[in-house]
DSSP file (Angstrom, degrees, kcal/mol; ACC not computed):
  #  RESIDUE AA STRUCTURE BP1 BP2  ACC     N-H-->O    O-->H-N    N-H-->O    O-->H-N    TCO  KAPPA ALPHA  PHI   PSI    X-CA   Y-CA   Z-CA
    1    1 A X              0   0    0      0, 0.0     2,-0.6     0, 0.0    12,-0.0   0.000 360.0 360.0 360.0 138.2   34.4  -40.9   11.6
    2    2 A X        -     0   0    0      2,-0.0    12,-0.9     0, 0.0    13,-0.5  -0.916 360.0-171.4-118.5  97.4   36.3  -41.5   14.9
    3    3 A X  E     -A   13   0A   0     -2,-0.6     2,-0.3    10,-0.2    10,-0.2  -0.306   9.4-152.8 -94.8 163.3   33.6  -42.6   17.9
    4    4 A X  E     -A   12   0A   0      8,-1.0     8,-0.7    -2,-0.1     2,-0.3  -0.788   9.8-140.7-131.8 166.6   35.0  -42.7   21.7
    5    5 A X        -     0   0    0     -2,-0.3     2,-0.3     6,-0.2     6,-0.1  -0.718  23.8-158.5-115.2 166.4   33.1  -45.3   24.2
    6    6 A X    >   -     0   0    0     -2,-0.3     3,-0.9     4,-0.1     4,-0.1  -0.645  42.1 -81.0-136.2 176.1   32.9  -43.5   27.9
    7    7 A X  T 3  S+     0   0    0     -2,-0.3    -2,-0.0     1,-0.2     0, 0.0   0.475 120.6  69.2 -35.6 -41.3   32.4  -45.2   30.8
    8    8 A X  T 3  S-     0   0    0      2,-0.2    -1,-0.2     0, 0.0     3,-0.1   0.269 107.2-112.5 -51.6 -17.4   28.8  -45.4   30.2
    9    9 A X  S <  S+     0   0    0     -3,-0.9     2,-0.3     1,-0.2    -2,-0.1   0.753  77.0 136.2  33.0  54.4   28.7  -47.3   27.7
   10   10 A X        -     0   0    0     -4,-0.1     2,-0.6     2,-0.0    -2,-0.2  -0.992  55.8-122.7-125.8 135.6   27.6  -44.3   25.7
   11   11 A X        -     0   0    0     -2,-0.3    -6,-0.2    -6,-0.1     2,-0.2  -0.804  23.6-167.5 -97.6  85.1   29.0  -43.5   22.0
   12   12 A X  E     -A    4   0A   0     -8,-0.7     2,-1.2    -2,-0.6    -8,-1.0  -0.602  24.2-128.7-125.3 125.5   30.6  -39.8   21.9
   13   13 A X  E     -A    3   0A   0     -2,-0.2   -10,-0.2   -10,-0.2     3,-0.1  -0.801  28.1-165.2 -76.8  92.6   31.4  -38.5   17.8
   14   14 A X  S    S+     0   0    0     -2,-1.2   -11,-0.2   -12,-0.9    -1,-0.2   0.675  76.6  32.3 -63.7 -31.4   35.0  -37.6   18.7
   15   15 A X  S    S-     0   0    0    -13,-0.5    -1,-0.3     0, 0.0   -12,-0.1   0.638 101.8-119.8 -97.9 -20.9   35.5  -35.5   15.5
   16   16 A X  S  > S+     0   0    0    -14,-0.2     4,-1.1    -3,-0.1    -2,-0.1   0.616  74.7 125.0  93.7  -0.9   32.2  -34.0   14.8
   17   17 A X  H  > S+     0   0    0    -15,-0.1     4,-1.1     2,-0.1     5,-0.4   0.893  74.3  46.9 -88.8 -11.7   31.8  -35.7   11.3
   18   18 A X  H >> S+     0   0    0      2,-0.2     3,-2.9     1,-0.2     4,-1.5   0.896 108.5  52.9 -71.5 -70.1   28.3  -37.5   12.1
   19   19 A X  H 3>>S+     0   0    0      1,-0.3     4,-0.7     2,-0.2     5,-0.5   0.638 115.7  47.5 -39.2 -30.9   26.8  -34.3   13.6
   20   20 A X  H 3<5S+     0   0    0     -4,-1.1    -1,-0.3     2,-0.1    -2,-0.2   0.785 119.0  37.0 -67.0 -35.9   28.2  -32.9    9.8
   21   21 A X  H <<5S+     0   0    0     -3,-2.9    -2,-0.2    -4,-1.1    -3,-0.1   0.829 104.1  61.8-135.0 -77.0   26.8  -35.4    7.9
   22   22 A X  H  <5S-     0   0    0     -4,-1.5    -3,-0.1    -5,-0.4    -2,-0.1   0.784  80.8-147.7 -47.5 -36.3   23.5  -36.3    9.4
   23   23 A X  T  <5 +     0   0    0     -4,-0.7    19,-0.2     1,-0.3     2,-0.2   0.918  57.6 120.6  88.2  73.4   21.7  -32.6    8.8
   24   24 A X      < -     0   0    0     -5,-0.5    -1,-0.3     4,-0.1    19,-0.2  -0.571  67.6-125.0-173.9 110.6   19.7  -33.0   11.9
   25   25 A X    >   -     0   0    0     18,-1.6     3,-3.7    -2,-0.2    20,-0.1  -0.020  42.2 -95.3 -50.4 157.4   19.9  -30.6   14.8
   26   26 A X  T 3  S+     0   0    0      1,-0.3     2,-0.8    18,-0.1     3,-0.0  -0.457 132.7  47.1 -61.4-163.0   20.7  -32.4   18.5
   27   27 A X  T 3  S+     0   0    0      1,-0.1    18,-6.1    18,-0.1    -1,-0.3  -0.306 103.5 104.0 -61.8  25.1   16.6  -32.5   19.3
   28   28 A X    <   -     0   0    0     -3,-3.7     2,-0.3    -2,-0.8    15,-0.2  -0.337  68.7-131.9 -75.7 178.6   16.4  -33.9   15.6
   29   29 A X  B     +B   42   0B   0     13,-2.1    13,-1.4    -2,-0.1    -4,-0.0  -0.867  21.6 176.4-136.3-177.6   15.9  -37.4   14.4
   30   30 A X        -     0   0    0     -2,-0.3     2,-0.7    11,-0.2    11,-0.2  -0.103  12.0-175.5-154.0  44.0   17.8  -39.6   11.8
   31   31 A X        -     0   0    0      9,-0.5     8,-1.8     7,-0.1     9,-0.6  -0.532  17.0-143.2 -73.2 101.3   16.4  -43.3   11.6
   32   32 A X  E     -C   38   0C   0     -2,-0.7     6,-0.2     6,-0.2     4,-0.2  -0.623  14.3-121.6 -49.0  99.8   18.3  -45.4    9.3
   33   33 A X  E >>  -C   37   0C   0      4,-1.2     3,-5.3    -2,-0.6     4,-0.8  -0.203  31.0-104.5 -65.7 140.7   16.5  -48.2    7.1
   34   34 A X  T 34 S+     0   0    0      1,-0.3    -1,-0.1     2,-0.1    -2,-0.1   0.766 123.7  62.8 -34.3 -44.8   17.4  -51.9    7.4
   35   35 A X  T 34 S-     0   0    0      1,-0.1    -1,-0.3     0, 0.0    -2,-0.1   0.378 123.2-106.3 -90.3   9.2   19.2  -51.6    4.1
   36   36 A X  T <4 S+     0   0    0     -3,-5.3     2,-0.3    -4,-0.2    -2,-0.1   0.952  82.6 126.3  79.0  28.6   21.8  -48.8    5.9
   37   37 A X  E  < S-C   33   0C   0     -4,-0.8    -4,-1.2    -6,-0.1     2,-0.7  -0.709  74.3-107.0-108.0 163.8   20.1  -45.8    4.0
   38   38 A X  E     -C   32   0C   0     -2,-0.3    -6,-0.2    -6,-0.2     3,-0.1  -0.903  39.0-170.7-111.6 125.5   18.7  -42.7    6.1
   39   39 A X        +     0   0    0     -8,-1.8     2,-0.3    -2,-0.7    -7,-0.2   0.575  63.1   5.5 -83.4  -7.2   14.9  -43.3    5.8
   40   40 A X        -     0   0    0     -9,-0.6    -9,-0.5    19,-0.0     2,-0.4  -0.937  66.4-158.7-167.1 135.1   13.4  -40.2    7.3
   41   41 A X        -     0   0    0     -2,-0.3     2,-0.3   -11,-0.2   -11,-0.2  -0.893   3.9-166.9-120.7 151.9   15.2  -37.1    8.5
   42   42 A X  B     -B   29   0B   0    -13,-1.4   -13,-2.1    -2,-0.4     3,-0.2  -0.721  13.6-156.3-161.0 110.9   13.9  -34.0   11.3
   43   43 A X  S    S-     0   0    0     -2,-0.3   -18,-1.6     1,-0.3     2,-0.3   0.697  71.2  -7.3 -46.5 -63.5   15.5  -31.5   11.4
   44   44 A X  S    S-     0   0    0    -20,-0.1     2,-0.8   -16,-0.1   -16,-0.4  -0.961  86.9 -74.9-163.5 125.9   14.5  -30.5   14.8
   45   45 A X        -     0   0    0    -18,-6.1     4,-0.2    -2,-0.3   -17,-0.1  -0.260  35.8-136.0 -10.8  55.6   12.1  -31.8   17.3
   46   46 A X        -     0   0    0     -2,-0.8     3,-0.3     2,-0.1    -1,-0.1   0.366  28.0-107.5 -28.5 168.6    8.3  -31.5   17.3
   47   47 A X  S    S+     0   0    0      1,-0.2     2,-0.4     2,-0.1    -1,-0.1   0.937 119.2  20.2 -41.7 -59.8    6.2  -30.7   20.2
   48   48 A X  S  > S-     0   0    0      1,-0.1     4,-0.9     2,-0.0    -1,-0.2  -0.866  73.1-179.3-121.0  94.6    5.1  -33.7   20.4
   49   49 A X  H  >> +     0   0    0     -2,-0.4     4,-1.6    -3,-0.3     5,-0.8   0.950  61.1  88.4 -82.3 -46.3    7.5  -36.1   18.5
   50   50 A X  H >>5S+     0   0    0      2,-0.2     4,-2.4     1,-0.2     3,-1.7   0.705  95.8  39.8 -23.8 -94.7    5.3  -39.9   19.2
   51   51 A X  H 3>5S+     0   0    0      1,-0.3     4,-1.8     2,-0.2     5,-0.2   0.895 118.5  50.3 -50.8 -48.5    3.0  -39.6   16.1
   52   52 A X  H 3X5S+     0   0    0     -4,-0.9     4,-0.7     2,-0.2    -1,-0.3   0.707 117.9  37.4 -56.1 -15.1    6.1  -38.2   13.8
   53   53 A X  H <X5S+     0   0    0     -3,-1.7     4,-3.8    -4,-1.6     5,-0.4   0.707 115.4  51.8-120.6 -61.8    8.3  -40.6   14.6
   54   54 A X  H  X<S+     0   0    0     -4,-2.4     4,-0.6    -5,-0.8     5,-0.2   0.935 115.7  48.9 -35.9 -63.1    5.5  -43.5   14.7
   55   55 A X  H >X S+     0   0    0     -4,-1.8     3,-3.1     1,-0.2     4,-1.8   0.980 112.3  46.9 -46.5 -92.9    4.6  -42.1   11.1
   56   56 A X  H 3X S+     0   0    0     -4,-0.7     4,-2.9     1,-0.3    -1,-0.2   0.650 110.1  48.1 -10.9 -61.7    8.0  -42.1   10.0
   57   57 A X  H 3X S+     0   0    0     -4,-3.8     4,-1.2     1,-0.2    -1,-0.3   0.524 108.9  54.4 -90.4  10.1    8.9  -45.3   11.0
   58   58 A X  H <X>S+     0   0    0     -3,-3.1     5,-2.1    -4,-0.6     4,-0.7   0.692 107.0  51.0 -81.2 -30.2    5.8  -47.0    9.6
   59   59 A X  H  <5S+     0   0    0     -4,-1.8    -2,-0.2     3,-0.3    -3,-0.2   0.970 115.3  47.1 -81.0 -48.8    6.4  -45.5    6.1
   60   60 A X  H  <5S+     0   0    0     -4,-2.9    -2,-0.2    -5,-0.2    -1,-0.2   0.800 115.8  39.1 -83.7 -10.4   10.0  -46.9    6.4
   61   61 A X  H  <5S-     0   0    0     -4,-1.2    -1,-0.2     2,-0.2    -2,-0.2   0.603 111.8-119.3 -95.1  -4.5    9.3  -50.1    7.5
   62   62 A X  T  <5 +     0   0    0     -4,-0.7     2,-0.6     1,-0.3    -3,-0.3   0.920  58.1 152.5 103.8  39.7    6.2  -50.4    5.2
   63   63 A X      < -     0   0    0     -5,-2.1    -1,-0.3    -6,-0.1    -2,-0.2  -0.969  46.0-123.8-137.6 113.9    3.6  -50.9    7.9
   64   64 A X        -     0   0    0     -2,-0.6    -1,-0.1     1,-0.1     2,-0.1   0.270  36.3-112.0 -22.7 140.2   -0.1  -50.1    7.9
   65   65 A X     >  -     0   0    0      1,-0.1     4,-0.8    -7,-0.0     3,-0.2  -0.415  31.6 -99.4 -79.1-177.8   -1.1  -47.8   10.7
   66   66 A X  T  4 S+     0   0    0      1,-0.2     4,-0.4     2,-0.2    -1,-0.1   0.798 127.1  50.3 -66.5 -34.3   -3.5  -49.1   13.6
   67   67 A X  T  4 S+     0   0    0      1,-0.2    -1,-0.2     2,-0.2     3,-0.1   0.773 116.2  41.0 -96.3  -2.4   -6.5  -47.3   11.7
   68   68 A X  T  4 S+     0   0    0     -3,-0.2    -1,-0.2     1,-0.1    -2,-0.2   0.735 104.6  60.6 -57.9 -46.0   -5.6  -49.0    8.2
   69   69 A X     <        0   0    0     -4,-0.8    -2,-0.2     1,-0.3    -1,-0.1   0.518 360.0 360.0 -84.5  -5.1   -4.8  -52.2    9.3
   70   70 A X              0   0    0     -4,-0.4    -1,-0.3    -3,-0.1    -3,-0.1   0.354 360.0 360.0-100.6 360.0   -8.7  -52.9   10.9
């Protein structure tokens, strides 16, 4: 995979092979688990993407929710 830096200091996939690889429309999500594995995938954006994404990254980092954890 060949990445460009801009001016921006923003990270451009020059070839297209993450956008191949990850399976995850551009208003998808991808979160990667410490151990470099992809812990959760979406396809494509919810309405309202806070609780999915909260959820998600709770399952991959192991972490009781706020109404568990009392």
């Amino acid at each position: 995979m060949t990445t460009t830096r801009t001016p921006e200091n923003m990270w451009i996939d020059a070839t297209g092979a993450w956008a191949a690889q990850r399976e995850a429309g551009p208003d998808g999500a991808v979160p990667i688990r410490p151990d470099q594995h992809v812990g959760w995938r979406s396809m494509t954006g919810p309405p309202d993407p806070g609780p999915v994404l909260e959820r998600a990254l709770r399952y991959i980092l192991r972490r009781p929710s706020e109404k568990t954890a009392k």
